[in-house]
N, CA, C and O atoms as a MOPAC input file, in Angstrom:
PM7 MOZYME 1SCF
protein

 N      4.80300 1    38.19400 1     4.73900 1
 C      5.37200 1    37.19000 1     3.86300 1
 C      4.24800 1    36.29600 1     3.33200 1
 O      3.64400 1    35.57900 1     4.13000 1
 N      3.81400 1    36.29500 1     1.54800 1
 C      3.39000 1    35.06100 1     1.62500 1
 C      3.53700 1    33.83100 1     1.61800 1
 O      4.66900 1    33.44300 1     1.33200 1
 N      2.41400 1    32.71800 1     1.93900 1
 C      2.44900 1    31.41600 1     1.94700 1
 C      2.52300 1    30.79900 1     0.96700 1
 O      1.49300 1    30.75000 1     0.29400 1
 N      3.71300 1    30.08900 1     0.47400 1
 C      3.74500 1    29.02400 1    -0.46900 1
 C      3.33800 1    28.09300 1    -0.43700 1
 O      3.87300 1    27.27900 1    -1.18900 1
 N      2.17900 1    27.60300 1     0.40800 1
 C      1.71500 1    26.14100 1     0.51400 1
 C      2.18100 1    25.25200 1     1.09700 1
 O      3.28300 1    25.37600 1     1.63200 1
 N      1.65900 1    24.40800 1     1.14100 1
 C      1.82700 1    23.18800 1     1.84200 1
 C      2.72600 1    22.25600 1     0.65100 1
 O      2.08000 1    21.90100 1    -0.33400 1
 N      4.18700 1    21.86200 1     0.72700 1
 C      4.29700 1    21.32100 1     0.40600 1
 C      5.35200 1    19.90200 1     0.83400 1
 O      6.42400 1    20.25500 1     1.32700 1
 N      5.16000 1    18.38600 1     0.69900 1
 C      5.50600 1    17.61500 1     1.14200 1
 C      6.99500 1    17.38200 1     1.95600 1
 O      7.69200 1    17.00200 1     1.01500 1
 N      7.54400 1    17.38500 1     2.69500 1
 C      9.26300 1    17.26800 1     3.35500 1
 C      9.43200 1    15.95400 1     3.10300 1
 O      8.64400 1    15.06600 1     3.43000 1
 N     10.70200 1    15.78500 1     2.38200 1
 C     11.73100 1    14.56900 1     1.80800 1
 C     12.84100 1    14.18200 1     3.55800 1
 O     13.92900 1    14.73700 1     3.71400 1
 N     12.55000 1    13.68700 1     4.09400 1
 C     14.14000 1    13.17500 1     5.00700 1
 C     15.01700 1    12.22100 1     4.50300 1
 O     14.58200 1    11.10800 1     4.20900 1
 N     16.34000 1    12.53400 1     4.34300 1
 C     17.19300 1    12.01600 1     3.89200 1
 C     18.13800 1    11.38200 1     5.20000 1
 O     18.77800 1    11.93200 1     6.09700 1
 N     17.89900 1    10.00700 1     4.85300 1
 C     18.89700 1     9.53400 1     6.16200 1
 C     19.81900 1     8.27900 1     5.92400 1
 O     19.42200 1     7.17000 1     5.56800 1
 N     21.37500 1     8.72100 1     6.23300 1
 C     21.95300 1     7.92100 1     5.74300 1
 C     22.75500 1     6.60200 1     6.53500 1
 O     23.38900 1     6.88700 1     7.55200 1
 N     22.73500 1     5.54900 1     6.19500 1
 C     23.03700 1     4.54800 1     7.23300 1
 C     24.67600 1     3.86100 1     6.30700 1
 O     25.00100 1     3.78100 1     5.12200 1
 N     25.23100 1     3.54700 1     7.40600 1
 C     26.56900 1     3.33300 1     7.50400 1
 C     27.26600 1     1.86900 1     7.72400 1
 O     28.07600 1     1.60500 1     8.61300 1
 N     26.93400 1     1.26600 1     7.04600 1
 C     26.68300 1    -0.59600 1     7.50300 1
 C     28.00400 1    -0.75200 1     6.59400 1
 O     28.50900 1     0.11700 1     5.88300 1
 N     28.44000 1    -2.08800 1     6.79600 1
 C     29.40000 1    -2.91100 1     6.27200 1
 C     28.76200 1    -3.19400 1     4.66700 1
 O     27.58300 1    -3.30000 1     4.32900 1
 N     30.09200 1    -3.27500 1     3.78300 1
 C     29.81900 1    -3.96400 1     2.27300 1
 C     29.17600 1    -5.09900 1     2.74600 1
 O     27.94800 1    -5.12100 1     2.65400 1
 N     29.73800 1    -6.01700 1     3.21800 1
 C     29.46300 1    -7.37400 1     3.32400 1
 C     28.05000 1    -7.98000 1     3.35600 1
 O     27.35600 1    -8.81200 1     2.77100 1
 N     27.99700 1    -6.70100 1     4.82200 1
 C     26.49700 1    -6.75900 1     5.58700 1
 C     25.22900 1    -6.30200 1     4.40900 1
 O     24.21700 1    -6.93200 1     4.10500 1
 N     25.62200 1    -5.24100 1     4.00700 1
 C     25.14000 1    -4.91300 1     2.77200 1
 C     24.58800 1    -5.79200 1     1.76800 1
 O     23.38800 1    -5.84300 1     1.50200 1
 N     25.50600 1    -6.49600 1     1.20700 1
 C     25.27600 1    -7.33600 1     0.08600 1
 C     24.50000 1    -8.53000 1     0.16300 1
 O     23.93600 1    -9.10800 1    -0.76600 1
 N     24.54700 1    -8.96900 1     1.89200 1
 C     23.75100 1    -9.85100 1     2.37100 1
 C     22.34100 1    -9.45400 1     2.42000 1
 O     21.46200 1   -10.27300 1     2.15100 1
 N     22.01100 1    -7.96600 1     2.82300 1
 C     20.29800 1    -7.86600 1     2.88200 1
 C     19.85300 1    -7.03900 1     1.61900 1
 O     18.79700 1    -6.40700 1     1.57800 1
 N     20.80400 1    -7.11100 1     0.55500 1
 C     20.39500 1    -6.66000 1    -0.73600 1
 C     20.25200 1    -7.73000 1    -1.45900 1
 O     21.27300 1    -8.41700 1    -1.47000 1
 N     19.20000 1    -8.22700 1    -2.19800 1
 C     19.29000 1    -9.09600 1    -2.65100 1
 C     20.29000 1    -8.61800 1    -4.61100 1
 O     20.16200 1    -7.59600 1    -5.28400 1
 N     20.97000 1    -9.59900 1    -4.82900 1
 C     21.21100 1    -8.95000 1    -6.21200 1
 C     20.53900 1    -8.31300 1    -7.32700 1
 O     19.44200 1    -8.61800 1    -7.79500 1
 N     21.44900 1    -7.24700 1    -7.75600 1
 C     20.36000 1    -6.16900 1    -8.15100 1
 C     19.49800 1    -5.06100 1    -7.70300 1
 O     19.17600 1    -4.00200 1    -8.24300 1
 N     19.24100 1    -5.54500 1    -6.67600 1
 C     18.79600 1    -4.20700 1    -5.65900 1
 C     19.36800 1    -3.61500 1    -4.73100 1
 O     19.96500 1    -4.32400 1    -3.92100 1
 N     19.37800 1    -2.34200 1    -4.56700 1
 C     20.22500 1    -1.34700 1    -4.00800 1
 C     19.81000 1    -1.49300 1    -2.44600 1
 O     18.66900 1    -1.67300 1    -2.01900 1
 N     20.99900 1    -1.37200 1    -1.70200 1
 C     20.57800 1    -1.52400 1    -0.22500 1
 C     19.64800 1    -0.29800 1     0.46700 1
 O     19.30000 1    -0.36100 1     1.64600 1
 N     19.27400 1     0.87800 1    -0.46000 1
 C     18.72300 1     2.05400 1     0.13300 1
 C     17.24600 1     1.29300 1    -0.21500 1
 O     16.40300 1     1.45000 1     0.66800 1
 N     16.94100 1     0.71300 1    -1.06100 1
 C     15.29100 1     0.58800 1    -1.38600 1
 C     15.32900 1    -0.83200 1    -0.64900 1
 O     14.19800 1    -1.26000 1    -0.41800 1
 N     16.27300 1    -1.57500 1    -0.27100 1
 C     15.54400 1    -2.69800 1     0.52500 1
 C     15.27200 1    -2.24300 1     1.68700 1
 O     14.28600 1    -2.63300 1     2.31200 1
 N     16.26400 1    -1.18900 1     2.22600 1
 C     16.06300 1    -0.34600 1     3.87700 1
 C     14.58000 1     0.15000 1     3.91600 1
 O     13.70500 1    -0.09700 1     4.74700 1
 N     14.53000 1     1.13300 1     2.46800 1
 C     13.27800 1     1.93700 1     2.53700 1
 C     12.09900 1     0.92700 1     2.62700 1
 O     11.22700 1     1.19900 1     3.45200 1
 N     11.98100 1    -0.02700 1     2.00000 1
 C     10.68600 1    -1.65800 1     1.28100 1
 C     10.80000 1    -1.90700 1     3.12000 1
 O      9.71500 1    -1.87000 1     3.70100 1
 N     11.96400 1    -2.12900 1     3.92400 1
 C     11.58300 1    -2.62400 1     4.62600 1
 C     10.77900 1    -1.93300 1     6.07400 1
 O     10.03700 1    -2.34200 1     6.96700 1
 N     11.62100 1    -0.28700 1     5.56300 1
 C     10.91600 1     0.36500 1     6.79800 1
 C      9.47800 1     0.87400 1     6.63100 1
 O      8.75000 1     1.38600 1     7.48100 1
 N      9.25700 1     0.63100 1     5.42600 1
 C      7.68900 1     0.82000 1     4.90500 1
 C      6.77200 1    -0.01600 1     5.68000 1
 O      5.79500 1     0.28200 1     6.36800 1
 N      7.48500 1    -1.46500 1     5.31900 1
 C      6.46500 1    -2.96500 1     5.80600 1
 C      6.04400 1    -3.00600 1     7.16400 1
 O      4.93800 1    -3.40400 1     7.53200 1
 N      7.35500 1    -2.39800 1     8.22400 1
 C      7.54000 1    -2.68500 1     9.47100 1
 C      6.59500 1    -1.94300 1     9.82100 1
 O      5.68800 1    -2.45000 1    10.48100 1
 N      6.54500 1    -0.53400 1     9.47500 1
 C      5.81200 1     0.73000 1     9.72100 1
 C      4.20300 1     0.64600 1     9.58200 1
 O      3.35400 1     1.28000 1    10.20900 1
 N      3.99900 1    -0.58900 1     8.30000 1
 C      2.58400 1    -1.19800 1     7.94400 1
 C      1.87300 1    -2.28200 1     9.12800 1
 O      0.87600 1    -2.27800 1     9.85100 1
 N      2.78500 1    -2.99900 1     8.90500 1
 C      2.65600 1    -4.03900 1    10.21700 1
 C      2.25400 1    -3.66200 1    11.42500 1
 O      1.38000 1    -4.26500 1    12.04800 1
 N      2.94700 1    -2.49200 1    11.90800 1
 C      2.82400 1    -2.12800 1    13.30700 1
 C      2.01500 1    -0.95800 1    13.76800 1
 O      2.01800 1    -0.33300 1    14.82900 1
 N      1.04100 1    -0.79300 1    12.21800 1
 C      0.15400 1    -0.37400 1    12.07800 1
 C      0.37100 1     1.40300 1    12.42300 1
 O     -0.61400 1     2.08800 1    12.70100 1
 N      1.63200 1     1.93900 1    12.36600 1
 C      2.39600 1     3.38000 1    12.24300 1
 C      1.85500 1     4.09900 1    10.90200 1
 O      1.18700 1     5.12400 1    10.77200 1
 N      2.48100 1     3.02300 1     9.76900 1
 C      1.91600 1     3.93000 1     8.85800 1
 C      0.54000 1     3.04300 1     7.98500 1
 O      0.39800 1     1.83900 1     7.77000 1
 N     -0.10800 1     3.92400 1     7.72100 1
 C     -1.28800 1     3.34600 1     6.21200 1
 C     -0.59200 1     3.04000 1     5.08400 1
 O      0.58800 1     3.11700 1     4.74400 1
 N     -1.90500 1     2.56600 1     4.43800 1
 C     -1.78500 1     2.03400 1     2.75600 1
 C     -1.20000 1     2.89300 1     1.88800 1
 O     -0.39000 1     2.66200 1     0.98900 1
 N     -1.80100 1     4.13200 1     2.32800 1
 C     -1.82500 1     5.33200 1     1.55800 1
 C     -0.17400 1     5.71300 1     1.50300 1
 O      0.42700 1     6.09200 1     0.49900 1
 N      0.57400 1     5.44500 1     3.28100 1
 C      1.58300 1     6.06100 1     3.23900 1
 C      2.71800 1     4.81100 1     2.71200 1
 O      3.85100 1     5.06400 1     2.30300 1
 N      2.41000 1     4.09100 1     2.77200 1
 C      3.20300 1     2.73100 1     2.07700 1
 C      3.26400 1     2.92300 1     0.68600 1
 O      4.36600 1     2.57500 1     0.26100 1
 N      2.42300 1     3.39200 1    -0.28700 1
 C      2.16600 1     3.59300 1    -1.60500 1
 C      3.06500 1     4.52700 1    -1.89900 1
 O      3.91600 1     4.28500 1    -2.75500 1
 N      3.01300 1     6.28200 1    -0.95200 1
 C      3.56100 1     7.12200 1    -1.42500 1
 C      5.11600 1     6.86900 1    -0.71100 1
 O      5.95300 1     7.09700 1    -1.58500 1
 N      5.62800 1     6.56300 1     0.29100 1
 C      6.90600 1     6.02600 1     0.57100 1
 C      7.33900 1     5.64000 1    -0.85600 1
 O      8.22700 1     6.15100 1    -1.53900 1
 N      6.55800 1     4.68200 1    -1.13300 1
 C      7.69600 1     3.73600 1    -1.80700 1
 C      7.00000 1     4.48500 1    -4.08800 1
 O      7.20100 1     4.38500 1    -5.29800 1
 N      6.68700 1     4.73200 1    -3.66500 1
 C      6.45400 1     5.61200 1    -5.09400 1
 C      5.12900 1     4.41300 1    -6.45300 1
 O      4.90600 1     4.29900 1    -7.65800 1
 N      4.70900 1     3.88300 1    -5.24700 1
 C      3.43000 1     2.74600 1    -6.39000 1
 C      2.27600 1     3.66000 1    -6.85200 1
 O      1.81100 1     4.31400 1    -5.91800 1
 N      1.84800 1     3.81900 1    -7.72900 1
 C      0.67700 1     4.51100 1    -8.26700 1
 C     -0.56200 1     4.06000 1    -7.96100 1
 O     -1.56100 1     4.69400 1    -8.30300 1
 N     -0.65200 1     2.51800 1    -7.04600 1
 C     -2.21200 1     2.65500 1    -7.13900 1
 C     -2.21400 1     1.36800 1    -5.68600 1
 O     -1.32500 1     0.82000 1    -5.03400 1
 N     -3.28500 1     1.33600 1    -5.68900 1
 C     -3.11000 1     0.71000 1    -4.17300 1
 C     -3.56200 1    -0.82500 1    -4.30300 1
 O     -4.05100 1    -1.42500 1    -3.34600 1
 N     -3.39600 1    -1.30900 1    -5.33400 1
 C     -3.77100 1    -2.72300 1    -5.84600 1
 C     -1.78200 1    -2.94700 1    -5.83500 1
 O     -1.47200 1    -3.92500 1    -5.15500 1
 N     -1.14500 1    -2.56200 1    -6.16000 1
 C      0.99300 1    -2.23600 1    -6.12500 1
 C      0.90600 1    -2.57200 1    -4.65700 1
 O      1.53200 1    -3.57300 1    -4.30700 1
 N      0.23500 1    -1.90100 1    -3.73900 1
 C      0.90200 1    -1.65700 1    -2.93100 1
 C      0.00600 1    -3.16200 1    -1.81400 1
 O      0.33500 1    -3.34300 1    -0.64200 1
 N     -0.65500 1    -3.69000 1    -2.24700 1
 C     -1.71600 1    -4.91500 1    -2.59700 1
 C     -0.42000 1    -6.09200 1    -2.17000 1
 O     -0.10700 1    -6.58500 1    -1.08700 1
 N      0.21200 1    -6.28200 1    -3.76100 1
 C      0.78900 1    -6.97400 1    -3.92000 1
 C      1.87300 1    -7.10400 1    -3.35600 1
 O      2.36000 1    -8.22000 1    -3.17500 1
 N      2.56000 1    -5.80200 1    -2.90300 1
 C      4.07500 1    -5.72700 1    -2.35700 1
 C      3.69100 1    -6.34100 1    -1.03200 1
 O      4.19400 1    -7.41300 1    -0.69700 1
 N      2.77200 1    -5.67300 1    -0.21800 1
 C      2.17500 1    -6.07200 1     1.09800 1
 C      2.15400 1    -8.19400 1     0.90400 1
 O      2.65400 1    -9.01100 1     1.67700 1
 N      1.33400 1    -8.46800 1    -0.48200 1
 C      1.01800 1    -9.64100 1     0.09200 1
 C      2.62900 1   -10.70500 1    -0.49100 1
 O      2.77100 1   -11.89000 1    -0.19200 1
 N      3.69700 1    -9.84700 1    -1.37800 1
 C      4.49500 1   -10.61500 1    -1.60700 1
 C      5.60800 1   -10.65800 1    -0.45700 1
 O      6.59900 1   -11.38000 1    -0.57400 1
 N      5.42600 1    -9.98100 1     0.47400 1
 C      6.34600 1   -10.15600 1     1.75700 1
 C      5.96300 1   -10.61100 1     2.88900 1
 O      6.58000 1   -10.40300 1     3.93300 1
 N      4.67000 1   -11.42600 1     2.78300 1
 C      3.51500 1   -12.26500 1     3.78900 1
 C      3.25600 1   -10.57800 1     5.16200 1
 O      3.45200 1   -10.20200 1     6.31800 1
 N      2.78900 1   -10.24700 1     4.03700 1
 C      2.20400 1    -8.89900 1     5.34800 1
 C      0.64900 1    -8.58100 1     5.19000 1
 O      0.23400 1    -8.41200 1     4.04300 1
 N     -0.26000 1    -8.48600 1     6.28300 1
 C     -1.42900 1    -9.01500 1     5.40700 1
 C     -2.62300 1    -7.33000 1     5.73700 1
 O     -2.47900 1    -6.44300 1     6.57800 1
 N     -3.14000 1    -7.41600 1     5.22200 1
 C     -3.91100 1    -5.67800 1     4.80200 1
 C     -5.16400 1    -5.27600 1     6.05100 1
 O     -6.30900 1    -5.72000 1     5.97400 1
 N     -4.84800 1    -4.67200 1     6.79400 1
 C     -5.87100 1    -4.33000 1     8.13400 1
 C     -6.91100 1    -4.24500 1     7.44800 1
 O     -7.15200 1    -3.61500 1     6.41800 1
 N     -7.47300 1    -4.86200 1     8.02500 1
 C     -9.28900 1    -4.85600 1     7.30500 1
 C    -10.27100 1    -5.23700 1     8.77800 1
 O    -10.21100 1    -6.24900 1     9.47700 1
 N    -11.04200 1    -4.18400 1     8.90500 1
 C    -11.40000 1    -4.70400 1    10.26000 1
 C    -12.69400 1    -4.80700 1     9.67400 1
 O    -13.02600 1    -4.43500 1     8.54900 1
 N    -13.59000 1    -5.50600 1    10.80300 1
 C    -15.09700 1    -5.87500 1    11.08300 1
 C    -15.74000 1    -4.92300 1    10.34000 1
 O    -16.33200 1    -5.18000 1     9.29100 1
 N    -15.63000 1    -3.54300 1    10.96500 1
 C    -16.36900 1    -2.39100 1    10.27100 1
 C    -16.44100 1    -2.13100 1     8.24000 1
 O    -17.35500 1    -1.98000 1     7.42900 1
 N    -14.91800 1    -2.20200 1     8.16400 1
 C    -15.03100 1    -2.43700 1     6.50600 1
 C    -15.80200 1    -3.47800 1     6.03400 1
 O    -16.67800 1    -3.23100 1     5.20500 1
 N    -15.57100 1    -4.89200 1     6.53000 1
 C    -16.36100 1    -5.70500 1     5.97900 1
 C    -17.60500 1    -5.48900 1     5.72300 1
 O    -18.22900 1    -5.58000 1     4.66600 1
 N    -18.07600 1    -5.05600 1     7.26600 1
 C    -19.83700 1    -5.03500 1     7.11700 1
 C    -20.12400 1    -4.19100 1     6.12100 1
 O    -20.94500 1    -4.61900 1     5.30900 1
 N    -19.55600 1    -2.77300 1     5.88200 1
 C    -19.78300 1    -1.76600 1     4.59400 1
 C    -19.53100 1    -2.21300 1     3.57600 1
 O    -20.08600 1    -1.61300 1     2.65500 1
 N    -18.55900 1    -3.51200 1     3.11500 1
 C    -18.55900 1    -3.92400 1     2.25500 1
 C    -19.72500 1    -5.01100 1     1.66200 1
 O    -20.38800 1    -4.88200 1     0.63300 1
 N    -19.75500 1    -6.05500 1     2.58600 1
 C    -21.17800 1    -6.31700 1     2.64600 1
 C    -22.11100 1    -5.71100 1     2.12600 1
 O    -22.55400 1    -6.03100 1     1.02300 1
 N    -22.64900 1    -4.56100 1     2.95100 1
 C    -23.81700 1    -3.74300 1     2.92600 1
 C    -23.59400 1    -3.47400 1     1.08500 1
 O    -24.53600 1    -3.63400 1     0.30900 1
 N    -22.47200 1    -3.13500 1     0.71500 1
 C    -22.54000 1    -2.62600 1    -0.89800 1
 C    -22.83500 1    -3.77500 1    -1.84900 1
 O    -23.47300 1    -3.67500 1    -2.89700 1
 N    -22.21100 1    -5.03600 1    -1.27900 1
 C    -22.30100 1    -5.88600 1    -2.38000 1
 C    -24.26100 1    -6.01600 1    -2.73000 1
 O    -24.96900 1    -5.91800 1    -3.73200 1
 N    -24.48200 1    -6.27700 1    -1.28700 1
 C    -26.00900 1    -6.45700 1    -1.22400 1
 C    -26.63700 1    -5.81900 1    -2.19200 1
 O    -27.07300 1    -6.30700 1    -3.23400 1
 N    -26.70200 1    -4.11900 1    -1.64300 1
 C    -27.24400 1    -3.19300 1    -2.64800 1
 C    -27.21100 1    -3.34000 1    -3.69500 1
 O    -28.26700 1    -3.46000 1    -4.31600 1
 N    -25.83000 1    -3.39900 1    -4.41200 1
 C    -25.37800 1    -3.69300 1    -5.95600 1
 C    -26.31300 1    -5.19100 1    -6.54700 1
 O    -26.81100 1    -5.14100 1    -7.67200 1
 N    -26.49800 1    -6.63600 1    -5.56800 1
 C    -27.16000 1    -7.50300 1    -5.77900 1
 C    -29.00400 1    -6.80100 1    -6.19400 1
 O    -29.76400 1    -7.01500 1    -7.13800 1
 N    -29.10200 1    -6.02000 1    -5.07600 1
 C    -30.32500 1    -5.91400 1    -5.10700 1
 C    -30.80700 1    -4.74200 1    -6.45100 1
 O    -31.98600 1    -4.61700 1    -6.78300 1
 N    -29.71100 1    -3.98900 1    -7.08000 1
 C    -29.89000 1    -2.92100 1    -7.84900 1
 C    -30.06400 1    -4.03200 1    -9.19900 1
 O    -30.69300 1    -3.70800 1   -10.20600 1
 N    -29.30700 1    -5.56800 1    -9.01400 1
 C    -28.88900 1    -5.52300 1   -10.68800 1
 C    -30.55100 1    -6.57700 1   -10.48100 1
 O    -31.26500 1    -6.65600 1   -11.48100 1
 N    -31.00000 1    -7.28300 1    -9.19800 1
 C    -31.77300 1    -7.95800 1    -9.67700 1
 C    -33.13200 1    -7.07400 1    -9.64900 1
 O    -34.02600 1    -7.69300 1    -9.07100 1
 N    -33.43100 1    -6.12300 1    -9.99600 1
 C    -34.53400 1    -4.70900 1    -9.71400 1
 C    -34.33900 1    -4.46900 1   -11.25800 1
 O    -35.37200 1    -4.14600 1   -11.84300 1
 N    -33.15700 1    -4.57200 1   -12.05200 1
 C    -32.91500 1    -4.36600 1   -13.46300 1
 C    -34.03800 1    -4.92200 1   -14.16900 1
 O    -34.61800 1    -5.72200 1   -13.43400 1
 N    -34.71100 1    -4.79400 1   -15.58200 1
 C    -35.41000 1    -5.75400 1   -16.40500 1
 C    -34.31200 1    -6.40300 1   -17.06800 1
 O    -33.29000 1    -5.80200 1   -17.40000 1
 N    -34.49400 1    -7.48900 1   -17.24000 1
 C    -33.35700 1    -8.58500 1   -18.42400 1
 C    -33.37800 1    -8.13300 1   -19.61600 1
 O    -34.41500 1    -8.07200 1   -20.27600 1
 N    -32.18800 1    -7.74600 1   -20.05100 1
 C    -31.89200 1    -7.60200 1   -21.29300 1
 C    -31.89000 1    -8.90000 1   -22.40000 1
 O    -31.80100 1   -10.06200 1   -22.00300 1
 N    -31.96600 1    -8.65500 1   -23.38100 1
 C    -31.73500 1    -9.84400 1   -24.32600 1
 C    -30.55300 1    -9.17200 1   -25.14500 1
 O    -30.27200 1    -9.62100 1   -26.25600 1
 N    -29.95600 1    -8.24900 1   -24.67900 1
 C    -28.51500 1    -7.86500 1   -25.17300 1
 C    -27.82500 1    -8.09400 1   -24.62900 1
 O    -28.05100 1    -7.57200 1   -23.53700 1
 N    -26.45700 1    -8.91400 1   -24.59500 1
 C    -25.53600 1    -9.17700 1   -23.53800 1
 C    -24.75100 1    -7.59200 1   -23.67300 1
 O    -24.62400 1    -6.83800 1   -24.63800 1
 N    -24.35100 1    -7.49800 1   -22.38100 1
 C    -23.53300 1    -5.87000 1   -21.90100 1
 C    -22.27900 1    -6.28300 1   -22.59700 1
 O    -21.30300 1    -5.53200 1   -22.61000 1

C-alpha cells in the first residue's frame, strides 16, 4: 500500500453546557465553540503544553505577531527565557557593530 503522507488530524469535540451558561462565557457575538477553543489554546500556552506555533495554528492566525497580540490581549505573557535573550542580545550587538563598520552615506536609505 502506498503512503499518502503525513497529513494533519482535526478532533472534533463536542461539549454539552446549558444556553444560559453559554451565553454567559460567550461574549456577544461570539460563538461559544471559539471562546472554548481561544480558551483551551491560552490555558494550553500558559501551562506551557502547547507553543506559539501551536496557538497560531489552533486558532487559525497567520503570523506570530496575531498570535502576539491575542496572548497579550488576555494578560498571558510570551515564554522568553534567559537563553533567547542572550541570542537576542548577541544579534542586536552584531547588527550594532555591522552598521557602525558601514562608511556614512550622504544618501539617506
Amino acid at each position: 500500500m502506498e503512503s499518502l503522507g503525513w497529513y494533519p488530524c482535526r478532533v472534533e469535540i463536542t461539549l454539552k453546557i446549558p444556553d444560559e451558561i453559554a451565553q454567559r462565557v460567550a461574549p456577544e457575538g461570539e460563538g461559544p465553540a471559539r471562546v472554548t477553543l481561544e480558551s483551551l489554546a491560552l490555558e494550553g500556552y500558559r501551562s506551557e503544553a502547547l507553543t506559539e506555533s501551536d496557538v497560531r495554528q489552533m486558532l487559525g492566525f497567520s503570523t506570530r505577531m496575531t498570535v502576539h497580540a491575542f496572548l497579550k490581549e488576555h494578560g498571558v505573557y510570551l515564554h522568553y527565557s534567559m537563553e533567547e535573550l542572550e541570542q537576542d542580545l548577541e544579534s542586536a550587538r552584531t547588527l550594532l557593530a555591522k552598521l557602525q563598520a558601514e562608511p556614512a552615506s550622504s544618501t539617506p536609505r
